[in-house]
Every structure is written in structure tokens, then in C-alpha cells.
Kinemage of the C-alpha trace (Angstrom):
@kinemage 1
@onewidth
@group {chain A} dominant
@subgroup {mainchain}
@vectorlist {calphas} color= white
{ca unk a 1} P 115.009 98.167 74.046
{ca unk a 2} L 117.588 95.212 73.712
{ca unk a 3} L 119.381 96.109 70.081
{ca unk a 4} L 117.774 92.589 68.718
{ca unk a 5} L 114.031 94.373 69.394
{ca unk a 6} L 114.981 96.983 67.240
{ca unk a 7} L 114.645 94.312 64.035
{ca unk a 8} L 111.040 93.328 65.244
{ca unk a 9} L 108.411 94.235 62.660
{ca unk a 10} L 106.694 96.485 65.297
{ca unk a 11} L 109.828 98.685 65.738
{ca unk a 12} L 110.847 99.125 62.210
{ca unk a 13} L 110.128 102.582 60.863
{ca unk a 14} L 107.691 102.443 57.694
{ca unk a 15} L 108.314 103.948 54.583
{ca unk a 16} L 106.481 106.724 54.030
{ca unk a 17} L 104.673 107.584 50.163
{ca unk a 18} L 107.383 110.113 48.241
{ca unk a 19} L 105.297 112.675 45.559
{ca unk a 20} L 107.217 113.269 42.359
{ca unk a 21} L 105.851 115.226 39.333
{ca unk a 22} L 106.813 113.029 36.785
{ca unk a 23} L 105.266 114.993 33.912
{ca unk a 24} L 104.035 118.532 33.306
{ca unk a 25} L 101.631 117.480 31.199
{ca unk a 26} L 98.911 115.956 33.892
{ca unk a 27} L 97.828 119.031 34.957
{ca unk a 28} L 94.849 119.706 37.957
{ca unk a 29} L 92.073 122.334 37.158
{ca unk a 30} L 94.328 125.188 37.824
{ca unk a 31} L 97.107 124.102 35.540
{ca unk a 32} L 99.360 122.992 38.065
{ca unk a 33} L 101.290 119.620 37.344
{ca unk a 34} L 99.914 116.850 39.498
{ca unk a 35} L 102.394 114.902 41.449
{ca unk a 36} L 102.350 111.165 41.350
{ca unk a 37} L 102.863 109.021 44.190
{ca unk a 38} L 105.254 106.552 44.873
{ca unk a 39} L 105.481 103.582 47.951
{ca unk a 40} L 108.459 100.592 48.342
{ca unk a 41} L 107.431 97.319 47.538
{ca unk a 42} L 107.791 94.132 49.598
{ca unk a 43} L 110.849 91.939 48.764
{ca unk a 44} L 107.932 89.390 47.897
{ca unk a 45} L 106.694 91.625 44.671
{ca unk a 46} L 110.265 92.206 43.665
{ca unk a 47} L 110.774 88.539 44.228
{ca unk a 48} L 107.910 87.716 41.652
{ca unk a 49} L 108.589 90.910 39.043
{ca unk a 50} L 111.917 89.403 38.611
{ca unk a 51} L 110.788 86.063 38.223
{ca unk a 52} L 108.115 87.219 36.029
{ca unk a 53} L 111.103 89.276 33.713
{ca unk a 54} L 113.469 85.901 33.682
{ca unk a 55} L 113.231 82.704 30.797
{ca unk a 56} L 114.731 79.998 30.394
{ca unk a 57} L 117.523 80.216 27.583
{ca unk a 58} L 118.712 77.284 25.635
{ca unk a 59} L 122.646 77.452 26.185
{ca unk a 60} L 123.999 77.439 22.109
{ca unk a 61} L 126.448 73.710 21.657
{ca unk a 62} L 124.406 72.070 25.027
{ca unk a 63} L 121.340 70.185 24.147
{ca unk a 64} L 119.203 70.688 27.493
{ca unk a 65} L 120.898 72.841 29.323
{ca unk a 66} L 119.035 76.127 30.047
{ca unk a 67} L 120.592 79.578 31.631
{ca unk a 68} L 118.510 82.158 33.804
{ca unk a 69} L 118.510 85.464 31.678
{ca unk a 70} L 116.459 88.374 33.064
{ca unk a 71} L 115.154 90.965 31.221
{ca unk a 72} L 116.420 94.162 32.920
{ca unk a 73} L 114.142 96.613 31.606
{ca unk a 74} L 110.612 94.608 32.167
{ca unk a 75} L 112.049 93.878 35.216
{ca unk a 76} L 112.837 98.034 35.787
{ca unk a 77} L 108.908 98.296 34.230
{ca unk a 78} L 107.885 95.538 36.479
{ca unk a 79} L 109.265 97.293 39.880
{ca unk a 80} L 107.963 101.172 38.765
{ca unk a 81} L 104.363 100.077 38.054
{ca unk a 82} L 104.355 97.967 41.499
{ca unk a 83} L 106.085 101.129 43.218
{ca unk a 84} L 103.761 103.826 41.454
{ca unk a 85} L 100.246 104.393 44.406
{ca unk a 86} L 99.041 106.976 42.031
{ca unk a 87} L 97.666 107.163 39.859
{ca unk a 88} L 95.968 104.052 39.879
{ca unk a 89} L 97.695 102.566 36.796
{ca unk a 90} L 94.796 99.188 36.904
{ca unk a 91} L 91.690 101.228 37.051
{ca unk a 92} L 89.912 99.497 33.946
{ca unk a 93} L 88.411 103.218 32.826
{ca unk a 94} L 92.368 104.914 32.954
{ca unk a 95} L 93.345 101.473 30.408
{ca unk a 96} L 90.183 102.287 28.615
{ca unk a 97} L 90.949 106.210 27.835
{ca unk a 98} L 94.731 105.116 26.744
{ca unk a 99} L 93.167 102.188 24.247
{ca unk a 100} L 95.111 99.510 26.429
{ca unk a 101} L 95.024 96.725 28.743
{ca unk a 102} L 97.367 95.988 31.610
{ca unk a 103} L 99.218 98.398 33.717
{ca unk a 104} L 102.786 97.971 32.230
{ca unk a 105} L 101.607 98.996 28.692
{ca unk a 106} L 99.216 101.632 30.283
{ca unk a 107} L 102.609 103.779 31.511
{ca unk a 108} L 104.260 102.865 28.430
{ca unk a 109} L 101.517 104.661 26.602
{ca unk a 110} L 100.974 107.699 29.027
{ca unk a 111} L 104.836 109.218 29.117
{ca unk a 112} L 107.244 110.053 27.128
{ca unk a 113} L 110.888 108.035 26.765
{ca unk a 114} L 112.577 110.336 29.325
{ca unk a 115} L 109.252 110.360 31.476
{ca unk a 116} L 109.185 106.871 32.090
{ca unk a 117} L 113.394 106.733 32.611
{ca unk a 118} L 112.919 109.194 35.453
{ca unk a 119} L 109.723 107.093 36.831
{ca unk a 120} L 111.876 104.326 36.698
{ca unk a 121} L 114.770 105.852 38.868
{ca unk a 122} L 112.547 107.309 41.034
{ca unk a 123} L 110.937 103.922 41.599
{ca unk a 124} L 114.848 102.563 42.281
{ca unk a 125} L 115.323 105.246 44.597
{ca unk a 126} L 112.051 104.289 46.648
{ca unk a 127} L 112.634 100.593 46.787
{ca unk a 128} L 116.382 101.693 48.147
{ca unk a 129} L 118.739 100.541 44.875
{ca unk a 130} L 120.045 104.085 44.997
{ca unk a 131} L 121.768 103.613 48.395
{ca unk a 132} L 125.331 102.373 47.880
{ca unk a 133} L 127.169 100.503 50.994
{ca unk a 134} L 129.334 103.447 51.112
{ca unk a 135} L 126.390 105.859 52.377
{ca unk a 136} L 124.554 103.023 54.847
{ca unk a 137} L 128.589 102.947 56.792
{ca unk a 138} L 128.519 107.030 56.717
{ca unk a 139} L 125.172 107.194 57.425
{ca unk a 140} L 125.348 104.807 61.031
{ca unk a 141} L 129.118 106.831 61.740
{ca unk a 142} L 126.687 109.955 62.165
């Protein structure tokens, strides 16, 4: 296989699903914390999540002239509910039992503060923000 074949989509090894137990308080029938499972997005869906977390800010002393700012953490909440495979955070009847609508507020209601901090690093680790240049050289010396 010429090097260039090894960039075709065909070649490229997939990312595979990663379980984390992101809370021991979703338990199974025997009491044992359930783990939730987590899958990379496409560059598209990060694309539009950011896009989706950015407005249009009036710059302060220039009438019409408008700045990019992003929202960081919608953005972070944005990426981890795209990332999470399960549970199924837009099944209408999961919303339902929480008393909310949409997916974002749905994992806002079901964890705690430092649950949904760890669900979204987990979610950067998956979609490969974790990964410094650093480790990719040391990594490919090996």
C-alpha cells in the first residue's frame, strides 16, 4: 500500500465507542453503576456546534462592525451531547421523566456540576482535544 492509500477513507481505522461511568447514581437492577457510552463526532457536527455557540457582537466605539465571540461552554455542552451514544439523551420519554425538552438541558438536569465537567472531558478526550502535538511526534517515533 503506497503511503498516500493509507489516507483513503477505506484504510482509516474507525473509532471505536469508549464506556465511562459517569455517575454512580444510574444504577442497573443489581446496583451496579451503568456505564455510558461515548463515539467522536464528524468535523461537520463540530463545525455546526461551534457555529451554533458563536454571535455576532457589536464592537463598543464602531457602529457596524461585529466580532465572532463563541461561547466556550455551550460549545463544550454542544460537543458532549453530540459525543454521548448512550443513553439516548433525545428520546422524547427520557426529556419527559426529567420535566425538559431538548437534549442539552436534559444532561444539564440529570448530573451533577462535577458530573457533567467530567462528561465534558471525556467527550474532549473522544473527539481527540486531549492529544497535544507533543504525544502525536512520540507516538509515530515508536
Amino acid at each position: 500500500m503506497s503511503n498516500l492509500q493509507a489516507f483513503f477513507a477505506q484504510n482509516v481505522e474507525r473509532v471505536q465507542l469508549e464506556e465511562h461511568v459517569v455517575s454512580k447514581r444510574f444504577k442497573d437492577e443489581k446496583g451496579n453503576p451503568i456505564p455510558w457510552q461515548f463515539g467522536a463526532i464528524s468535523g461537520d457536527e463540530d463545525t455546526a456546534n461551534r457555529k451554533a455557540s458563536t454571535k455576532r457582537m457589536p464592537v463598543p466605539g464602531k457602529k457596524g462592525l461585529f466580532m465572532p465571540e463563541t461561547d466556550f461552554e455551550l460549545y463544550a455542552l454542544k460537543n458532549a451531547v453530540a459525543t454521548i451514544k448512550f443513553p439516548d439523551l433525545n428520546n422524547a420519554d427520557l426529556q419527559k421523566s426529567y420535566g425538559v425538552m431538548g437534549a442539552e438541558t436534559l444532561l444539564q438536569k440529570m448530573l451533577l456540576p462535577g458530573e457533567l465537567t467530567e462528561v465534558k472531558k471525556i467527550a474532549q478526550s473522544v473527539n481527540g482535544f486531549d492529544v497535544g502535538m507533543d504525544e502525536l511526534v512520540e507516538e509515530a517515533k515508536n
